[in-house]
C-alpha positions as CSV (number, residue, x, y, z in Angstrom):
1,X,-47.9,119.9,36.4
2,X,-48.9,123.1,35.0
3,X,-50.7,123.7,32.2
4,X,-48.5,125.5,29.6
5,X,-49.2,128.4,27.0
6,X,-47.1,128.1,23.8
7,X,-47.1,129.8,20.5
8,X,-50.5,129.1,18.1
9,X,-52.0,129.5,15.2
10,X,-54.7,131.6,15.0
11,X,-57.4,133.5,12.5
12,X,-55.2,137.4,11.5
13,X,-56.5,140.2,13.7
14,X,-58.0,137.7,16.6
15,X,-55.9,137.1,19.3
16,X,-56.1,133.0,20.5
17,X,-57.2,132.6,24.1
18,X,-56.7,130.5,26.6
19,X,-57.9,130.6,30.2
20,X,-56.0,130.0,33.6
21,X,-57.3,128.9,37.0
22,X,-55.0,129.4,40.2
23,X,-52.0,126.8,40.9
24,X,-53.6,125.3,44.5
25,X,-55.1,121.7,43.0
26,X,-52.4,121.1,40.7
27,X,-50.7,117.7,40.4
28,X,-47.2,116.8,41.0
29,X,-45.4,114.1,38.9
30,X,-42.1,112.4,40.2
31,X,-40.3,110.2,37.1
32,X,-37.9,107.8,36.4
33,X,-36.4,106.7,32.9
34,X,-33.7,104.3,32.1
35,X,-31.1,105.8,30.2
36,X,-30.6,102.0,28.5
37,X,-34.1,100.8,27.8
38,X,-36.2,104.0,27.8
39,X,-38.7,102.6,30.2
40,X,-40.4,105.1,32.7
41,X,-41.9,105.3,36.2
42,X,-44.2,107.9,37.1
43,X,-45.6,108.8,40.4
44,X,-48.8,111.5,40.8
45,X,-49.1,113.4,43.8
46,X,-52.0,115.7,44.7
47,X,-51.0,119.3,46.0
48,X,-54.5,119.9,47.5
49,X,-55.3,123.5,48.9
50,X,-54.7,123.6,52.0
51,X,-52.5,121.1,52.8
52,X,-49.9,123.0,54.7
53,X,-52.9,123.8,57.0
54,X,-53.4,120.5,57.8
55,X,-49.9,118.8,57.8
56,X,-48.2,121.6,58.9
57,X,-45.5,121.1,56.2
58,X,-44.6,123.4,53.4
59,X,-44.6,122.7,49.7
60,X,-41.0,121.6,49.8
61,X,-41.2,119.3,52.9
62,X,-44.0,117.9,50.8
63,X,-42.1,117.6,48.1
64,X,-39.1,115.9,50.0
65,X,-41.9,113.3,51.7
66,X,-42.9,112.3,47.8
67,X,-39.7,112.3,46.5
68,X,-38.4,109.9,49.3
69,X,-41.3,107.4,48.6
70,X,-40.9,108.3,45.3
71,X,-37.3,106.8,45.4
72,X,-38.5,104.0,47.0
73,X,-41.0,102.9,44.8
74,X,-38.2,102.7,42.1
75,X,-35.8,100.6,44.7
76,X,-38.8,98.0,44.6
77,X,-39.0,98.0,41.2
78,X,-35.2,98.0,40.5
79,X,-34.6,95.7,43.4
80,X,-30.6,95.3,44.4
81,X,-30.4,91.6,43.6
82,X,-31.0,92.0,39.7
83,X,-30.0,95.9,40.0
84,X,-26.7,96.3,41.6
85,X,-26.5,99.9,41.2
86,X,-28.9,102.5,40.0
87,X,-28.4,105.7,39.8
88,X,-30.8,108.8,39.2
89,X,-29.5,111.9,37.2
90,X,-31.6,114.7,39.5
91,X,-31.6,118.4,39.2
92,X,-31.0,120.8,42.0
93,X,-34.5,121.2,43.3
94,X,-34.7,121.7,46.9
95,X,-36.8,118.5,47.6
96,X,-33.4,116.5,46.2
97,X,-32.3,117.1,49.2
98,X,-33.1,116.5,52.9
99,X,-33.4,114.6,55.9
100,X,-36.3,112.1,54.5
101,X,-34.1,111.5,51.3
102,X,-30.9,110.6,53.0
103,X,-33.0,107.7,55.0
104,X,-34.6,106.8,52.0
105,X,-31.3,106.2,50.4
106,X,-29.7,104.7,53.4
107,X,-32.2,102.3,53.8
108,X,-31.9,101.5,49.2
109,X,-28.2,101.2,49.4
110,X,-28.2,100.5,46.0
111,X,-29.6,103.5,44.6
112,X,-27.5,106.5,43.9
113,X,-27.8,110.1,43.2
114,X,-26.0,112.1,40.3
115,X,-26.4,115.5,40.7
116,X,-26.6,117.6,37.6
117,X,-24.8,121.1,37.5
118,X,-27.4,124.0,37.6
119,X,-28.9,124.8,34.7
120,X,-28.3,122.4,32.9
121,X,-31.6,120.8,31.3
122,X,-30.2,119.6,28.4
123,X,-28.5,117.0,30.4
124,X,-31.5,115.5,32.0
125,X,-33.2,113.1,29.9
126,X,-36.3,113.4,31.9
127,X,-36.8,116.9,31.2
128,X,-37.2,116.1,27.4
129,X,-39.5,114.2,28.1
130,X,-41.4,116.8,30.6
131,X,-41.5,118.9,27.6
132,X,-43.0,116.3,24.7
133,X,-45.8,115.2,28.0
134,X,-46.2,118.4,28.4
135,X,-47.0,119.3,24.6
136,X,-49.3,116.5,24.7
137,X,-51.3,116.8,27.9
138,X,-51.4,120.4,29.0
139,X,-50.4,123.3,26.1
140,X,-52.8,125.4,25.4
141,X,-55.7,123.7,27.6
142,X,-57.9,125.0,30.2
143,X,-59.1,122.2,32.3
144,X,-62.6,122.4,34.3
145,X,-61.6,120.5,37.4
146,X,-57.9,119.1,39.0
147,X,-59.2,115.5,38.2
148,X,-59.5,116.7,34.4
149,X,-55.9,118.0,34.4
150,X,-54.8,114.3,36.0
151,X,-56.6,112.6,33.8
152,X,-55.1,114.0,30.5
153,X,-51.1,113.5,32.1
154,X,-52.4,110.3,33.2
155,X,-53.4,109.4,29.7
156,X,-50.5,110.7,27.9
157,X,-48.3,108.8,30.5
158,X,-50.2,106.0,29.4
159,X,-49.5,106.8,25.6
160,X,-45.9,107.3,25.7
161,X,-45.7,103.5,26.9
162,X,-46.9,102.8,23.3
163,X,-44.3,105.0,22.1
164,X,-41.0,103.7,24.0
165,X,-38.9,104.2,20.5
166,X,-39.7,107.4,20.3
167,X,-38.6,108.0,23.9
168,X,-35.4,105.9,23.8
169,X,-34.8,108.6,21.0
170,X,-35.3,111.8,23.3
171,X,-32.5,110.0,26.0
172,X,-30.0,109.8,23.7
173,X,-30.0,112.9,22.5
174,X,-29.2,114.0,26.2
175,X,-26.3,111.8,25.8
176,X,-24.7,111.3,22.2
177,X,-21.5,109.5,24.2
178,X,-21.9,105.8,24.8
179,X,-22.8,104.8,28.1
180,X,-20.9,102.7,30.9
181,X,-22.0,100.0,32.7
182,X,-23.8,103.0,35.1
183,X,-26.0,104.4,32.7
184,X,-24.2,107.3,32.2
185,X,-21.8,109.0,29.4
186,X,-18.4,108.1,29.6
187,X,-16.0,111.4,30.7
């Protein structure tokens, strides 16, 4: 998660300003929300400098590792016997796909992936709420260390639990059709 410029307000004649730092410590968040009850998992992941050094992987391989456990973590807490199907609207990012995600959904049978056409963010409930986290934790904010930065998404992740109205709201406006029994609009 970066943390984002956006328009201000400032004083006429001086210019607001807002520091940067480089990208290497910046956390990764992998998320989950139910189209039906608004309810969200999150998963951090640390992108410490250096790490292709010592795991010999690039930041995609990285990424596909996280997303796999990633999709296991919501196969344990959407477990098949209450949760017959699930299935996870996902973008084209390059760690969608891979060798570690195809075992990871071969061994959650019954999890599914609906692939989004390319760009096409409006779709993607999940990227609405990217943008309000993002508004909340990062705009405009320089943060003294990584753990500072993961702290503040941490508590707004935290917040938007309190909030789960609100955020029911931002899904359905990705999807103004009813929903079928899959959680997705009907075509």
């Amino acid at each position: 998660m970066v943390p984002t410029l956006t328009a201000a307000l400032g004083v006429k004649g001086h210019r607001p300003a807002v520091g940067t730092r480089d990208n290497e410590h910046l956390p990764h968040v992998l998320a989950v929300m139910s189209v039906v009850t608004a309810a969200r998992h999150a998963n951090t992941l640390d992108s410490p400098k250096g790490a292709k050094a010592r795991t010999g992987l690039g930041k995609a391989r990285r990424m596909q590792a996280a997303f796999a456990a990633h999709l296991r973590h919501v196969a344990r807490v959407h477990p098949a016997a209450r949760h017959p199907r699930v299935v996870l609207a996902i973008d084209n990012a390059p760690w969608h796909r891979g060798e570690v995600v195809d075992e990871a959904l071969a061994e959650n049978l019954h999890l599914g992936l609906y692939r989004l056409p390319g760009y096409s963010p409006c779709l993607n409930p999940v990227e609405q709420f990217w943008r309000k986290l993002r508004r909340r934790a990062t705009h405009n904010r320089l943060f003294d260390s990584p753990a500072d930065l993961k702290r503040s998404v941490r508590n707004s992740l935290c917040y938007v639990r309190t909030v789960r109205e609100r955020v029911a709201t931002l899904v359905r406006g990705c999807y103004p059709a009813p929903l079928n029994a899959t959680g997705l609009p009907n075509s």
